[in-house]
C-alpha positions, 0 to 999 in steps of 0.5 A: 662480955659484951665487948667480946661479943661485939667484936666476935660480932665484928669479925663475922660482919667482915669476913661477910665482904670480900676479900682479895689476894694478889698472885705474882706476874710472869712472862708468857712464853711463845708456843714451840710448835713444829708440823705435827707436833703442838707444844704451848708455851705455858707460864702460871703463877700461884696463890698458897692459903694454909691455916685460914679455917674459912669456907668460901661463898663465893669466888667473885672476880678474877681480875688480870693486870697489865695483861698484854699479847697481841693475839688474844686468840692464841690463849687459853687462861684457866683459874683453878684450885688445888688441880680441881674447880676450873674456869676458864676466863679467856678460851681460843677467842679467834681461829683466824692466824695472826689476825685476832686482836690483842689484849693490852690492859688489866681486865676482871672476869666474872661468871656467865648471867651477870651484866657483863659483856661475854669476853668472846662477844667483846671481841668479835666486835673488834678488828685485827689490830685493835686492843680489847679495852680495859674493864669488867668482862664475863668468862669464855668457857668452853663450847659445851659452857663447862668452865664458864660459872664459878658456882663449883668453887663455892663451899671449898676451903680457902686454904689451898693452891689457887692457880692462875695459868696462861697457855699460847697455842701459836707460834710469833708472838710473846705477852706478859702478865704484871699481876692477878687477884682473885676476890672471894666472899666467905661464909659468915660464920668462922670456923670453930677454931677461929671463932676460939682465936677471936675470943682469945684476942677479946679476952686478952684486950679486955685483961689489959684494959682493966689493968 
């Protein structure tokens, strides 16, 4: 009994860290405008979780790789799940046309209040040409500071559809995604009927032990 309750022990411990899950890249399309008309290109990739019985603490980072466009000014990048909590990690950087700076490196969000530079004030130090360096950046937002914390994401369910989704507000230019990840802090304690399956396991471990 004391080997199952170090292990139950244990899998609280871990579900205590963070855990990571990668979504697929993609393309970003070129936006398709005509005068008096707007239509973005858009792209997305999602991130499916059933069956896990976890409830989040936290969502901690949201991280890009190999994320390049030469306008970083003509995107909008949204996370959300399940169409409900939204951030809003890259939002409409620079107005001025063909002379906004460009992203070309694989770059992490995290909510407003932490130590990291506001991406929108990363970029404002940049010129026209330049590439945003890879590295840790705080979330846009929007005007009003709607999308900027990650707060509405805490205790949802880890089981749903976590969606990473890229717009391109302006025509000329094409840009590419390798790869996302989000990492998420669960509350330490399991679910009941996952609680159950770790003691299932325990006891079944211990059984073949003692034969």
């Amino acid at each position: 009994m004391k080997s199952i309750a170090l292990l139950l022990a244990g899998a609280c411990a871990a579900l205590s860290h963070g855990l990571t899950f990668t979504g697929a890249g993609f393309d970003i399309p070129d936006s398709q405008n005509t005068p008096g008309h707007i239509r973005a290109g858009q792209a997305s990739s999602e991130v499916v979780l059933s069956g896990t019985g976890i409830t989040l603490a936290s969502l901690n980072s949201v991280t890009l790789t190999g994320l390049r466009h030469a306008r970083a000014g003509d995107l909008v990048v949204g996370f959300s799940v399940n169409e409900g909590a939204v951030a809003y990690l890259s939002l409409f950087l620079d107005s001025r046309l063909g002379l906004q700076p460009g992203f070309d490196g694989t770059y992490t969000f995290r909510p407003l209040g932490g130590p990291e530079t506001r991406i929108n004030e990363a970029f404002a130090g940049l010129g026209p040409n330049d590439v945003l360096p890879s590295g840790s950046y705080g979330v846009s937002g929007t005007g009003n500071s709607a999308g900027t914390s990650f707060d509405p994401f805490k205790g949802l369910s880890l089981d749903g559809n976590w969606r990473l989704n890229i717009l391109d507000f302006t025509n000329g230019e094409t840009g590419s995604l390798e790869s996302w990840s989000m990492d998420v802090t669960p509350q330490a304690v399991p679910e009941p009927a996952t609680m159950a399956a770790l003691g299932l396991g325990a006891a079944a471990t211990l059984r073949k032990r003692r034969r």
